[in-house]
TORLOVEX-814482 format. One record per residue: x, y, z of N, C-alpha, C, O, CB in turn; residue number from 1; residue in three letters. Coordinates in Angstrom, 2 decimals. Atoms other than C-alpha are relative to their C-alpha. Glycine has a CB too. Layout:
BEGIN
@nx=X ny=Y nz=Z cax=X cay=Y caz=Z cx=X cy=Y cz=Z ox=X oy=Y oz=Z cbx=X cby=Y cbz=Z resi=NUM resn=ala .
...
//
This chain:
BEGIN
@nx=0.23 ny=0.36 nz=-1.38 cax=12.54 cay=-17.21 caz=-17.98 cx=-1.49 cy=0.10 cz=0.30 ox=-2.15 oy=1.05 oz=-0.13 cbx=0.82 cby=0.90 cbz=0.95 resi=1 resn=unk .
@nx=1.27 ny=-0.09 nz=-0.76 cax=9.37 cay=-17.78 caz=-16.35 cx=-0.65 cy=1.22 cz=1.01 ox=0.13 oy=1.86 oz=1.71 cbx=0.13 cby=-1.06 cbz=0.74 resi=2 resn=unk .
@nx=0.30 ny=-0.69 nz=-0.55 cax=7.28 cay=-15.65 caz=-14.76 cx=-1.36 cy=-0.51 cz=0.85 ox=-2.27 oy=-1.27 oz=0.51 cbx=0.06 cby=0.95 cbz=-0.78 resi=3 resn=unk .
@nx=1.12 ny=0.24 nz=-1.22 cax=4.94 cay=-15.94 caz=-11.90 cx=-1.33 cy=0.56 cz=-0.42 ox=-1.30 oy=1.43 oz=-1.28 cbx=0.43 cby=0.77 cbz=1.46 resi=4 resn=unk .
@nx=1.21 ny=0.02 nz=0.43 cax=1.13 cay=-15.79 caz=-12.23 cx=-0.43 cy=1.26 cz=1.03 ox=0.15 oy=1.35 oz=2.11 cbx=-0.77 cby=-1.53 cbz=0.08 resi=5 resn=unk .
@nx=0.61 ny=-0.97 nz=-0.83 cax=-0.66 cay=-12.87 caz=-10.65 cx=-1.57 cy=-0.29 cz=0.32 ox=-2.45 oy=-0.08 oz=-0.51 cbx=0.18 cby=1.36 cbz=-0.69 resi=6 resn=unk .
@nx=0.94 ny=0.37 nz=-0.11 cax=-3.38 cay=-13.96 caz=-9.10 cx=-0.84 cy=1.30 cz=1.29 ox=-0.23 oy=1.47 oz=2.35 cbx=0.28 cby=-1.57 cbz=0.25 resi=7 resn=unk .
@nx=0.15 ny=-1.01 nz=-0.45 cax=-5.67 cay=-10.88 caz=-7.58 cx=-1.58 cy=-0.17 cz=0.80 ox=-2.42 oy=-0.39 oz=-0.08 cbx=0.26 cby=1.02 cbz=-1.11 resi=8 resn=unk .
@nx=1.16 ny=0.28 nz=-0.23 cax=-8.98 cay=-11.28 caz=-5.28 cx=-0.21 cy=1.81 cz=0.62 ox=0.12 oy=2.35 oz=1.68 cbx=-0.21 cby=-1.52 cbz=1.04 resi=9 resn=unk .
@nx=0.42 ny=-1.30 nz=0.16 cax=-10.36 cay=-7.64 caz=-6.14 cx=-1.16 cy=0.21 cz=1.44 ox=-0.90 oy=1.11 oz=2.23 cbx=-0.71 cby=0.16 cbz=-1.69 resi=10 resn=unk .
@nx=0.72 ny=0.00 nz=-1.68 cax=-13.03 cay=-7.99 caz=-2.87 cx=0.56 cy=0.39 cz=0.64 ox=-0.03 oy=1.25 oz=1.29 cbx=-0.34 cby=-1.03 cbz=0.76 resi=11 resn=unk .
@nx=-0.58 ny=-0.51 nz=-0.83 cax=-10.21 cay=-7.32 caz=-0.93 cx=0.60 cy=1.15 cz=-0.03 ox=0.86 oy=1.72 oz=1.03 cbx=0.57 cby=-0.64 cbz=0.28 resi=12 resn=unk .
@nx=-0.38 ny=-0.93 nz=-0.11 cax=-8.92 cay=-4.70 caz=-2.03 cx=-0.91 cy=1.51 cz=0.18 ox=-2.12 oy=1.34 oz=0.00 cbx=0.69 cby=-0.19 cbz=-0.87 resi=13 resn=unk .
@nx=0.76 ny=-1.39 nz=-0.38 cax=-10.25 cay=-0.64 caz=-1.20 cx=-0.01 cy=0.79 cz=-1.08 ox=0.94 oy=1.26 oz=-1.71 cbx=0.61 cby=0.83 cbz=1.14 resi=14 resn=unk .
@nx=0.46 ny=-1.31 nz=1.10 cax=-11.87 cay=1.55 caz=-3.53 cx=1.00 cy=1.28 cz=0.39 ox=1.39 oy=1.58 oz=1.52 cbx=-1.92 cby=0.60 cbz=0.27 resi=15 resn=unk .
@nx=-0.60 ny=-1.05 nz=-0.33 cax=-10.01 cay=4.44 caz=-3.86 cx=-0.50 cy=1.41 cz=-1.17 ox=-0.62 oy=1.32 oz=-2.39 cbx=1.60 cby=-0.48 cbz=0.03 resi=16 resn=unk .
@nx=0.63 ny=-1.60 nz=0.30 cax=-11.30 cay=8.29 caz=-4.73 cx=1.17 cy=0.18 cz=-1.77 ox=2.32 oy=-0.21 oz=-1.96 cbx=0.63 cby=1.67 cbz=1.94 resi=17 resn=unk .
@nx=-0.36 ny=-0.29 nz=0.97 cax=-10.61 cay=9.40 caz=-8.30 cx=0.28 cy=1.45 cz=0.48 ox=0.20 oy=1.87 oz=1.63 cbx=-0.85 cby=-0.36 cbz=-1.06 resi=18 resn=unk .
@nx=-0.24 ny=-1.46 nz=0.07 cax=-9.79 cay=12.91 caz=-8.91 cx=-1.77 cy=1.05 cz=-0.29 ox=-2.12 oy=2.22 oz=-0.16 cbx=1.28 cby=0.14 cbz=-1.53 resi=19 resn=unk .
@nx=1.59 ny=-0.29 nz=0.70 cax=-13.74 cay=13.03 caz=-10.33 cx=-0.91 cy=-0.44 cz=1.05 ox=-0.88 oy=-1.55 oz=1.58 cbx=-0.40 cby=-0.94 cbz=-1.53 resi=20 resn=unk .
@nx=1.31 ny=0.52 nz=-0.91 cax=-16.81 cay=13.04 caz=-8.10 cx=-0.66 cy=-1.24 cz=-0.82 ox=-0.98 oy=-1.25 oz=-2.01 cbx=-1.29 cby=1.35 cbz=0.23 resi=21 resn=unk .
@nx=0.53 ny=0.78 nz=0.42 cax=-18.12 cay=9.74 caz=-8.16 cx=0.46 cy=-1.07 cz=-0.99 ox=-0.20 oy=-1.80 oz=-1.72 cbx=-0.73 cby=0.55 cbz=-0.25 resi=22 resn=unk .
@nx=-0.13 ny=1.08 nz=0.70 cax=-16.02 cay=7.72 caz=-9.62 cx=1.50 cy=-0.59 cz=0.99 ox=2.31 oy=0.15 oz=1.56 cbx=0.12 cby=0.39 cbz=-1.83 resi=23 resn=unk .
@nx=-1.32 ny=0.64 nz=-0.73 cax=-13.19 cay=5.06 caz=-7.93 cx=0.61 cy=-1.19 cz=-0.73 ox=-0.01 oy=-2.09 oz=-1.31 cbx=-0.36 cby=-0.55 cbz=1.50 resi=24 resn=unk .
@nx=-0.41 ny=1.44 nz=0.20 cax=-11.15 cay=2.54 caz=-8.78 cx=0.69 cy=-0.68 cz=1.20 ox=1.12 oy=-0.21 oz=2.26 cbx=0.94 cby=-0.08 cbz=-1.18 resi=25 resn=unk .
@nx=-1.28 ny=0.97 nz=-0.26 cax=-9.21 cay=-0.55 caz=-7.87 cx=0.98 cy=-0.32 cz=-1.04 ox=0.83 oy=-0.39 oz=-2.26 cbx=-0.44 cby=-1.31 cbz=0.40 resi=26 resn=unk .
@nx=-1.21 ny=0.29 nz=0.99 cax=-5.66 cay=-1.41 caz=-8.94 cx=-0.07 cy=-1.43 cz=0.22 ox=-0.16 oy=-1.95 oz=1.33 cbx=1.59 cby=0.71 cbz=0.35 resi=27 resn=unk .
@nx=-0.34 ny=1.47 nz=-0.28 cax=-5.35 cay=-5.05 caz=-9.81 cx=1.19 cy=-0.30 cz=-0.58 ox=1.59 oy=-1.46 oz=-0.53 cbx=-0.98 cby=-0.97 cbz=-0.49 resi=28 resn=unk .
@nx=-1.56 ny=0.37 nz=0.13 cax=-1.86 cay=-4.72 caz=-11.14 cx=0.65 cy=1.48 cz=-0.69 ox=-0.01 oy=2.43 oz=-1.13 cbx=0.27 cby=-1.59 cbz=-1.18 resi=29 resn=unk .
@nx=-0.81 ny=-1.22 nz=0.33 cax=0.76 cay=-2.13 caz=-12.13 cx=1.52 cy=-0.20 cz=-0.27 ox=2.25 oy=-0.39 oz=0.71 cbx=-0.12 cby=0.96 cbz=1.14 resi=30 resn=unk .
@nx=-1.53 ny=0.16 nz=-0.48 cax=4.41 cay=-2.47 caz=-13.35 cx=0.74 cy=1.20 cz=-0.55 ox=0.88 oy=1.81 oz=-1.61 cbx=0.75 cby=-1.44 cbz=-0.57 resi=31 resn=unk .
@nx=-0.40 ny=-1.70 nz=-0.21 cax=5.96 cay=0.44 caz=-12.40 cx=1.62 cy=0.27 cz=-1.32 ox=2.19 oy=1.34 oz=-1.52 cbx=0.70 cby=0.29 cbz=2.37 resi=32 resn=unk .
@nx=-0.95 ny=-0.34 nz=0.91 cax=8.82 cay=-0.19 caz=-15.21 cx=-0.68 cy=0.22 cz=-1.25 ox=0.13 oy=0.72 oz=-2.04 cbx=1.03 cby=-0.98 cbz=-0.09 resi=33 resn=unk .
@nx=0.63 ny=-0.37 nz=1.21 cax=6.13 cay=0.21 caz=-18.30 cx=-0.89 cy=0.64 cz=0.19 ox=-1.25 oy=1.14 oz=-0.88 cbx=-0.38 cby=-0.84 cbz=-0.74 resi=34 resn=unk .
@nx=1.21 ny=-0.65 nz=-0.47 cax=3.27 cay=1.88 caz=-16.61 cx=-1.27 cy=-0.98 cz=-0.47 ox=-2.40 oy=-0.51 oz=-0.60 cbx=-0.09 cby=1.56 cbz=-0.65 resi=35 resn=unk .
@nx=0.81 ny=1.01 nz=0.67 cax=1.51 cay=-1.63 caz=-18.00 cx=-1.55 cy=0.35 cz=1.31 ox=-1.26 oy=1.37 oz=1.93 cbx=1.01 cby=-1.98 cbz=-0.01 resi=36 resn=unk .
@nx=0.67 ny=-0.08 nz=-1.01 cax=-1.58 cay=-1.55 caz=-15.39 cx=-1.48 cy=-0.77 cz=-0.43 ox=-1.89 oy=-0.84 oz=-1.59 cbx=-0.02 cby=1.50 cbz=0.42 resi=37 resn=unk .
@nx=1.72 ny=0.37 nz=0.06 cax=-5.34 cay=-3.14 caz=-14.95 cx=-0.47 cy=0.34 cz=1.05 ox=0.11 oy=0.29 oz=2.13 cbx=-0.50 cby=-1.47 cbz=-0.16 resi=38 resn=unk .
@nx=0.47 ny=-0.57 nz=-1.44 cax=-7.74 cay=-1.74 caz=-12.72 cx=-1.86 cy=0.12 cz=-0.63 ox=-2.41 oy=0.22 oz=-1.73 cbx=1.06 cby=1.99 cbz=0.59 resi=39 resn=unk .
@nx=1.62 ny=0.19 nz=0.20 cax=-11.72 cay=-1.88 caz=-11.87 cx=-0.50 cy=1.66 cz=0.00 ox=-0.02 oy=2.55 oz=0.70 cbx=-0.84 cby=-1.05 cbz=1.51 resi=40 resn=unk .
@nx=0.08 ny=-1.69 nz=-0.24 cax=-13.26 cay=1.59 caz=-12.51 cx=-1.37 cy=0.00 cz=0.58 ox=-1.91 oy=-1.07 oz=0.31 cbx=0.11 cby=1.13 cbz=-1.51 resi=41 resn=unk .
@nx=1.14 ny=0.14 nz=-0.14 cax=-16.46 cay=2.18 caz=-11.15 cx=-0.49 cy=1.75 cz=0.11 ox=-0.21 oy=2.71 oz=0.83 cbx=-0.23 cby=-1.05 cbz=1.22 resi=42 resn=unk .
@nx=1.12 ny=-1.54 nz=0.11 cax=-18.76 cay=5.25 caz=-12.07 cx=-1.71 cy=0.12 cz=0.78 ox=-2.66 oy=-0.48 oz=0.29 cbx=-0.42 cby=0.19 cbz=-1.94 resi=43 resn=unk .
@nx=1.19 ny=-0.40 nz=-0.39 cax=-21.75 cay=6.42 caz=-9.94 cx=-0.87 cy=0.88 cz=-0.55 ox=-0.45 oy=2.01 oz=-0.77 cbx=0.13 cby=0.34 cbz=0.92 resi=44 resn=unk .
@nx=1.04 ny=-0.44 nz=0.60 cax=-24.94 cay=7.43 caz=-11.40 cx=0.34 cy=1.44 cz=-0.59 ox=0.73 oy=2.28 oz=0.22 cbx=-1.12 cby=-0.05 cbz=0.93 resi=45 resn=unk .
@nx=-0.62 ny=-1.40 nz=0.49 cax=-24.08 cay=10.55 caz=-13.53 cx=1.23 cy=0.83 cz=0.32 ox=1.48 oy=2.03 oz=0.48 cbx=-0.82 cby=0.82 cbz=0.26 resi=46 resn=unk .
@nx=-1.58 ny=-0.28 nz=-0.45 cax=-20.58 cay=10.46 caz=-12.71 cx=0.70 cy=0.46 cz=-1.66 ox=0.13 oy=0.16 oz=-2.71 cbx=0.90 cby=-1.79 cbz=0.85 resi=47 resn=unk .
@nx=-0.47 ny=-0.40 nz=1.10 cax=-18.25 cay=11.98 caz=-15.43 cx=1.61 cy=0.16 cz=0.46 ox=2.01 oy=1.00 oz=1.26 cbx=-0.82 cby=1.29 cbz=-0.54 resi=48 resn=unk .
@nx=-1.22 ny=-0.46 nz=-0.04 cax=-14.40 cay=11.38 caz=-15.76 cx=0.73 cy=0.90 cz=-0.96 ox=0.60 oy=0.78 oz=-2.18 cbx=0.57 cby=-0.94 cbz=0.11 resi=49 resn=unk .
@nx=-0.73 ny=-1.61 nz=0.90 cax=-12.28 cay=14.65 caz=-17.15 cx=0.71 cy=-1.05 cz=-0.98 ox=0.99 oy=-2.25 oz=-0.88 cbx=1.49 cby=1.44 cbz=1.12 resi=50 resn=unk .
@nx=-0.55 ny=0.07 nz=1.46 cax=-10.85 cay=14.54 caz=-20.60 cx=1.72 cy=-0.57 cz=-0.08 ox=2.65 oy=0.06 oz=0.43 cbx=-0.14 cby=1.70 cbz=-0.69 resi=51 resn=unk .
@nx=-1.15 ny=0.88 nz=0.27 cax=-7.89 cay=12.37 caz=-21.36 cx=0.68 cy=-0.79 cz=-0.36 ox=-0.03 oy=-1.79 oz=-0.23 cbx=0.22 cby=-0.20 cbz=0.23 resi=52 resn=unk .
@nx=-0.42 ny=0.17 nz=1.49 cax=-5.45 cay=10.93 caz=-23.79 cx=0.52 cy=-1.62 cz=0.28 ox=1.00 oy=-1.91 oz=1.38 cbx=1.39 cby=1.30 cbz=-0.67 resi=53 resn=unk .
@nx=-0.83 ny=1.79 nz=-0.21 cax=-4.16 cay=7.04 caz=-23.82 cx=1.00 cy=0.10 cz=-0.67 ox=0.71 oy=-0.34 oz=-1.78 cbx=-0.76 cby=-1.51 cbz=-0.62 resi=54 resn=unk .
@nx=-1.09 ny=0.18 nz=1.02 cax=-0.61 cay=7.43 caz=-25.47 cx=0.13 cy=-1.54 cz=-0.35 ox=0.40 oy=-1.86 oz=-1.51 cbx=1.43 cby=0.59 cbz=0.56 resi=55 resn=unk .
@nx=-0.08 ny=1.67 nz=0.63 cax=-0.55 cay=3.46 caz=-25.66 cx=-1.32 cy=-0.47 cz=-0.40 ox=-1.24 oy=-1.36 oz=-1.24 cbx=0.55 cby=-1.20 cbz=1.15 resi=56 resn=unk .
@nx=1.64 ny=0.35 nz=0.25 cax=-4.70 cay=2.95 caz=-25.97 cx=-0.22 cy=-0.37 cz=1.07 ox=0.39 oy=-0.22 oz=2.12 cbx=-0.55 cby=-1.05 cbz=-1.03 resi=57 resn=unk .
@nx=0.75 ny=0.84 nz=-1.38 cax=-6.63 cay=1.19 caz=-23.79 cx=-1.40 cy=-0.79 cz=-0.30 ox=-2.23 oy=-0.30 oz=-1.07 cbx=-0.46 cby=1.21 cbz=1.29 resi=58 resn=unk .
@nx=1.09 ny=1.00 nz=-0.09 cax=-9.29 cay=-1.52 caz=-23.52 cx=-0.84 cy=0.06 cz=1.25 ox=-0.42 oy=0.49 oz=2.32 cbx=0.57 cby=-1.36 cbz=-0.09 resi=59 resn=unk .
@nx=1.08 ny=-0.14 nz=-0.72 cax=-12.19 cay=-1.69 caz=-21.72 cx=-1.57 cy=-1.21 cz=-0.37 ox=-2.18 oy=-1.46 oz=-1.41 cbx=-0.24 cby=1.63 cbz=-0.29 resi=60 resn=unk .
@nx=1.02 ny=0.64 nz=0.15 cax=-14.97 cay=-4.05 caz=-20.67 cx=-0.94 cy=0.12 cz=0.87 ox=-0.83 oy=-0.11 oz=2.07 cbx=0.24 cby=-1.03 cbz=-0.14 resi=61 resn=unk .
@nx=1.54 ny=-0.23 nz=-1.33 cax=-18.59 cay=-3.27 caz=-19.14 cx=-0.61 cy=-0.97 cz=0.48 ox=-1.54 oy=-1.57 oz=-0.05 cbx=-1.37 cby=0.69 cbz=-0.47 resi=62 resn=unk .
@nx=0.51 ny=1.27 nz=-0.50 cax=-18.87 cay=-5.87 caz=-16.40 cx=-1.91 cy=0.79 cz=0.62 ox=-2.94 oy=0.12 oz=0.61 cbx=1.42 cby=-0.80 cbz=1.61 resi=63 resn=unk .
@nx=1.39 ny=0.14 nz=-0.69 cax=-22.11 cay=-4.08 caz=-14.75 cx=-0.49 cy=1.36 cz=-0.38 ox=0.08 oy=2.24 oz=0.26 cbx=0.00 cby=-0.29 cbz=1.73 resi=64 resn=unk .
@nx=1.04 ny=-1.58 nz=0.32 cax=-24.46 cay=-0.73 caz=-16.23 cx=0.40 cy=0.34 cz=-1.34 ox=0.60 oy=-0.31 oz=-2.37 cbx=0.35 cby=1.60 cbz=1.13 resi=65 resn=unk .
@nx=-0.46 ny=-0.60 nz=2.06 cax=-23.53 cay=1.52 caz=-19.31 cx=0.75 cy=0.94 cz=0.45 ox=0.67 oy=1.35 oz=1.61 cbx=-1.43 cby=0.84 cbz=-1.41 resi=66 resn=unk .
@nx=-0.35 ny=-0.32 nz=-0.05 cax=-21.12 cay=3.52 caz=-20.26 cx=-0.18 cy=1.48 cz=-1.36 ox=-0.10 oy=1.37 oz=-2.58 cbx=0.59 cby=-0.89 cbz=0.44 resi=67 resn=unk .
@nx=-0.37 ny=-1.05 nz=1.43 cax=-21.09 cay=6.90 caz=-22.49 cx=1.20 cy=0.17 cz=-0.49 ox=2.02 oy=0.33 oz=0.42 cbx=-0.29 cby=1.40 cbz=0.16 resi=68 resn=unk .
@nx=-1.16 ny=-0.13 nz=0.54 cax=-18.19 cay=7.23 caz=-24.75 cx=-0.18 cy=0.19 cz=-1.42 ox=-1.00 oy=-0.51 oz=-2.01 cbx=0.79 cby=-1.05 cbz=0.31 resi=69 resn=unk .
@nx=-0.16 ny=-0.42 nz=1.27 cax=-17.46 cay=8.80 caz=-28.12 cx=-1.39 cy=-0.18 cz=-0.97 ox=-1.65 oy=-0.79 oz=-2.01 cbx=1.21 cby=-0.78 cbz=-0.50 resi=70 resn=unk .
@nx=1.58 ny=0.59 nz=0.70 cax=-21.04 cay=8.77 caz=-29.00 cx=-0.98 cy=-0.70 cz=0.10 ox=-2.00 oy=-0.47 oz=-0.55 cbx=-0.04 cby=-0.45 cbz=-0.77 resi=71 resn=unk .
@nx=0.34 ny=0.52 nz=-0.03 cax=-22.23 cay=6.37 caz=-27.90 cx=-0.28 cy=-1.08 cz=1.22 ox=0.72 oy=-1.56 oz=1.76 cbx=0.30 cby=0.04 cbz=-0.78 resi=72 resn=unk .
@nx=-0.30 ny=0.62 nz=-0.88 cax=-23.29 cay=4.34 caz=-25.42 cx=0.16 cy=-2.11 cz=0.67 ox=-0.82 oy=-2.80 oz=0.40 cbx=-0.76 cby=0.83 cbz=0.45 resi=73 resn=unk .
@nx=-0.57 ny=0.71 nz=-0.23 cax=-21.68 cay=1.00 caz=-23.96 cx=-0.83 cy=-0.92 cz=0.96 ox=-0.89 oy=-0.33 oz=2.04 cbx=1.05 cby=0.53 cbz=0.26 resi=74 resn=unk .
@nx=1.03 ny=0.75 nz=-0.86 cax=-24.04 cay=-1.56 caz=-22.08 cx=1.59 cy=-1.36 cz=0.42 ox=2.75 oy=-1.66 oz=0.18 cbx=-1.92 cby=-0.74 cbz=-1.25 resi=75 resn=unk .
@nx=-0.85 ny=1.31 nz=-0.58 cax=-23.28 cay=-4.67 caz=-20.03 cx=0.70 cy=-0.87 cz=-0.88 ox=0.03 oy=-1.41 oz=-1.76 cbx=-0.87 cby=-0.94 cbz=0.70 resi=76 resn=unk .
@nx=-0.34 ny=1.26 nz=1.04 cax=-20.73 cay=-7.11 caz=-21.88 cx=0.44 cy=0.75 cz=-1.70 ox=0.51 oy=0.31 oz=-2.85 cbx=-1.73 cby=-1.20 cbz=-0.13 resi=77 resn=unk .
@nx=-0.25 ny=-0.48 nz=1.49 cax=-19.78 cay=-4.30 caz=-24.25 cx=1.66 cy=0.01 cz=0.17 ox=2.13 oy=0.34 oz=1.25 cbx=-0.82 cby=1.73 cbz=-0.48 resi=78 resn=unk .
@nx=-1.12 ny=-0.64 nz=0.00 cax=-16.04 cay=-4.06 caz=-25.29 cx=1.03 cy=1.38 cz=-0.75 ox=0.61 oy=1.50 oz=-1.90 cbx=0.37 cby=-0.88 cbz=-0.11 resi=79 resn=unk .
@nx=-0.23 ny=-0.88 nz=0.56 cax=-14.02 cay=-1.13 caz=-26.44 cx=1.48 cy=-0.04 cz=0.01 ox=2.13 oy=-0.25 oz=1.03 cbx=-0.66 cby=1.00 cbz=0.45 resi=80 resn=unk .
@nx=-1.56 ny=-0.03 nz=-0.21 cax=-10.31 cay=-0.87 caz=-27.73 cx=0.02 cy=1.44 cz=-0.67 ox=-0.59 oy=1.69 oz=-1.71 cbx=1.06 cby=-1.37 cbz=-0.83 resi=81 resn=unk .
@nx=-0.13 ny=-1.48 nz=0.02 cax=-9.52 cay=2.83 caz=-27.83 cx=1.94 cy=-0.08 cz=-0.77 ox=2.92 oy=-0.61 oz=-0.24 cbx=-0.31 cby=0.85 cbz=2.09 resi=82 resn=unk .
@nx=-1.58 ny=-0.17 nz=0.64 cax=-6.06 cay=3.35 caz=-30.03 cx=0.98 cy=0.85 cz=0.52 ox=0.57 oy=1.84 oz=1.13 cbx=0.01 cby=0.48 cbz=-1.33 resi=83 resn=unk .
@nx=-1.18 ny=-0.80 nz=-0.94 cax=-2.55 cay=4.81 caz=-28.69 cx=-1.07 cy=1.25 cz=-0.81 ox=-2.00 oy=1.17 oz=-1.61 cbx=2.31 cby=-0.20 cbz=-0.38 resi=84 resn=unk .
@nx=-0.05 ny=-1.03 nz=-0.17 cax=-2.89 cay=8.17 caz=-28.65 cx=-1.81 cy=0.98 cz=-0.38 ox=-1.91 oy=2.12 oz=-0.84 cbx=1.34 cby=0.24 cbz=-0.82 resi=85 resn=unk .
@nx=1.16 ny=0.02 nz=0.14 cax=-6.72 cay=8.43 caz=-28.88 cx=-0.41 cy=0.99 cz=1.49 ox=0.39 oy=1.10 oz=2.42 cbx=-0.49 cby=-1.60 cbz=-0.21 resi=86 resn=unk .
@nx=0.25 ny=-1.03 nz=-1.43 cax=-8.54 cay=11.02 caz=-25.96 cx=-1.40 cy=0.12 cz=0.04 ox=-2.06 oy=0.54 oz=-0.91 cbx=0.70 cby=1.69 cbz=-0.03 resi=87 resn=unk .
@nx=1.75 ny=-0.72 nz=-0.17 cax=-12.29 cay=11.42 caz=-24.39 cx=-0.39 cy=0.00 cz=1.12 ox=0.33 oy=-0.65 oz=1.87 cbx=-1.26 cby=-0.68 cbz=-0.67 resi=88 resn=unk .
@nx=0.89 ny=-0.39 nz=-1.73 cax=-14.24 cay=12.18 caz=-21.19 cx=-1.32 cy=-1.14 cz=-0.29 ox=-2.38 oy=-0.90 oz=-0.87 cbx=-0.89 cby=2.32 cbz=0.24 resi=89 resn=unk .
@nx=1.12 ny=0.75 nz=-0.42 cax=-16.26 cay=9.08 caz=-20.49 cx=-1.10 cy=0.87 cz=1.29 ox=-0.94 oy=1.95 oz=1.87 cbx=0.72 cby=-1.47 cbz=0.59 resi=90 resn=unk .
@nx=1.06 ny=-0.42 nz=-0.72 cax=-19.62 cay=9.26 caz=-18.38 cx=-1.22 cy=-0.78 cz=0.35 ox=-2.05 oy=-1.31 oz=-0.39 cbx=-0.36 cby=0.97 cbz=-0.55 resi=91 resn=unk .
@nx=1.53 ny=1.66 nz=-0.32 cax=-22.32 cay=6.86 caz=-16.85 cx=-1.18 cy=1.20 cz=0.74 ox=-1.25 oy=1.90 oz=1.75 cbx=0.72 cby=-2.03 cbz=2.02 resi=92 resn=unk .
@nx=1.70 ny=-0.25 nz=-0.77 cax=-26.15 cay=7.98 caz=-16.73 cx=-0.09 cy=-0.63 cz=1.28 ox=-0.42 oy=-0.22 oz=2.39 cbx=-1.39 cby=-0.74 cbz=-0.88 resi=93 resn=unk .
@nx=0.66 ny=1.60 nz=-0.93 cax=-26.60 cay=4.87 caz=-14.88 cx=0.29 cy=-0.62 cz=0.92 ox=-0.37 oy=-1.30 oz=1.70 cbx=-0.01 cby=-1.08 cbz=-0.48 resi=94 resn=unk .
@nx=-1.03 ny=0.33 nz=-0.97 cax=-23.56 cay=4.30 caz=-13.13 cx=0.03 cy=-1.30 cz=-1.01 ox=-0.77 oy=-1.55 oz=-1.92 cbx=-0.36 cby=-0.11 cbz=1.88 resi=95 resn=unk .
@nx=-0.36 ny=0.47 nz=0.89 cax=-21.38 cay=1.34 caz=-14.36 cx=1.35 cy=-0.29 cz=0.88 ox=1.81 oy=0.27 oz=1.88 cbx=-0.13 cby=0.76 cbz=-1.28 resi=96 resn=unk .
@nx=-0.99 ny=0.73 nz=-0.57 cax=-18.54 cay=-0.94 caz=-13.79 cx=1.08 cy=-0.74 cz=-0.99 ox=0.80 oy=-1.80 oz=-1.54 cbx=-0.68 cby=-0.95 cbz=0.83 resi=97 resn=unk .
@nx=-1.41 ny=0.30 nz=1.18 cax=-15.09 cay=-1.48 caz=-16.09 cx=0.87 cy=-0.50 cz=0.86 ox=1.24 oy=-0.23 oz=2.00 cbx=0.82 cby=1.40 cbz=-0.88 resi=98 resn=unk .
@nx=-1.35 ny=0.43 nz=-0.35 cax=-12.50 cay=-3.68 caz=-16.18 cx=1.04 cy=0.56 cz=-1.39 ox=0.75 oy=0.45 oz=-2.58 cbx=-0.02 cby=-1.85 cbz=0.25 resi=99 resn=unk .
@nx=-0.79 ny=-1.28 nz=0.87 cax=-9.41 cay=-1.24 caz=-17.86 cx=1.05 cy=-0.74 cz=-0.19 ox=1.19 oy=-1.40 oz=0.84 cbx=0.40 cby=1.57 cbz=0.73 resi=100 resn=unk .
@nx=-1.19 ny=-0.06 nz=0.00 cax=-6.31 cay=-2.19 caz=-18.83 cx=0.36 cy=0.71 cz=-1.09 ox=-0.17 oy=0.56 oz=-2.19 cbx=0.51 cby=-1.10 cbz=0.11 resi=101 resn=unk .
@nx=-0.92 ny=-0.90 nz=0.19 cax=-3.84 cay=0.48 caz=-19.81 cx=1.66 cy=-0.45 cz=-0.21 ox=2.39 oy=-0.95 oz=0.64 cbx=-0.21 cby=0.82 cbz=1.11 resi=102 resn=unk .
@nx=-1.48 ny=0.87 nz=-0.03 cax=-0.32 cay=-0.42 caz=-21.61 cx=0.95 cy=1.58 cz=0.44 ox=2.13 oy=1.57 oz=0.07 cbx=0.57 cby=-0.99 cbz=-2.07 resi=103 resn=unk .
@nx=-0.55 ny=-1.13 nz=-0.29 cax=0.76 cay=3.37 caz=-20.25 cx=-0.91 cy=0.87 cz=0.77 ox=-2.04 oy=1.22 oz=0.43 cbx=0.43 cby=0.58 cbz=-1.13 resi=104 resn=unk .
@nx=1.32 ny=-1.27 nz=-0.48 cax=-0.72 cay=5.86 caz=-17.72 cx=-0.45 cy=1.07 cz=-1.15 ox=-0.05 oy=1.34 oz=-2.28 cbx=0.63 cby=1.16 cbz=1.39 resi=105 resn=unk .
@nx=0.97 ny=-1.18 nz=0.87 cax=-3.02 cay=8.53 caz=-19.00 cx=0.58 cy=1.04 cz=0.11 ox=1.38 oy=1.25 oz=1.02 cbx=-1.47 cby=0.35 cbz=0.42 resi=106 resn=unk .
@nx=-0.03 ny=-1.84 nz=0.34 cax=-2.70 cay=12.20 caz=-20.08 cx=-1.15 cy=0.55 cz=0.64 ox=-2.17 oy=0.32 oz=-0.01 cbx=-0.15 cby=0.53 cbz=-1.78 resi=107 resn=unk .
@nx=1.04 ny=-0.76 nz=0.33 cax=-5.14 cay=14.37 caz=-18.40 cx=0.17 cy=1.15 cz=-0.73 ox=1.18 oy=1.84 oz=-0.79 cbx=-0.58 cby=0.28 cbz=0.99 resi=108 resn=unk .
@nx=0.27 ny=-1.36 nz=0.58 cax=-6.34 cay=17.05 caz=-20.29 cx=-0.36 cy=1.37 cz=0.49 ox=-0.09 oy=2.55 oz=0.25 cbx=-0.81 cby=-0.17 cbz=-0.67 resi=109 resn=unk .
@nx=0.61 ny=-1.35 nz=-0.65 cax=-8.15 cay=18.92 caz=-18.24 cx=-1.13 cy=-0.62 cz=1.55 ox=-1.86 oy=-1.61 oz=1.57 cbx=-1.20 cby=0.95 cbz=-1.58 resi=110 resn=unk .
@nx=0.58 ny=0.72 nz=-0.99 cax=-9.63 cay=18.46 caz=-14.69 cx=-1.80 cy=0.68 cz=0.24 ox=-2.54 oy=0.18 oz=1.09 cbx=1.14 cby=0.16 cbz=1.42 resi=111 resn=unk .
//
């Protein structure tokens, strides 16, 4: 069967407060029967999100700044596929702007 197109104009929607100073996202989709999800993350200048595990992985692409992660750091137009059950505390010097999708919510580790 067919399925309908999701079409999402992220402008409209409201930032919303992480659990981490300085960092928010938007949800641009979510289905609450797989925990499938995509969402915009955005980190402010020396923002740092707590430690935590992807049981399915997760992808990631840096539409605007850099990103620190596992060593290394992630500039504009960089992508990253992180493997199920893989875990780390990202962090932007610079501040920075991801588009995420997640085939399962996250584990935190630690807040």
């Amino acid at each position: 069967m067919a399925q309908d197109s999701l079409m999402v104009d992220s402008g409209s929607l409201p930032w919303r407060e992480s659990p981490y100073a300085g960092v928010r996202w938007k949800k641009l989709a979510f289905d609450p029967e797989t925990g499938r999800s995509a969402i915009l993350l955005q980190f402010e200048p020396g923002a740092r999100y707590g430690a935590h595990r992807h049981p399915r992985g997760e992808q990631y692409f840096v539409l605007e700044g850099a990103l620190e992660d596992g060593g290394q750091t992630w500039s504009q137009g960089s992508y990253v596929d992180h493997p199920p059950g893989s875990s780390h505390t990202p962090s932007s010097e610079k501040g920075c702007l991801l588009f995420v999708t997640l085939a399962a919510p996250i584990e935190v580790l630690a807040r």
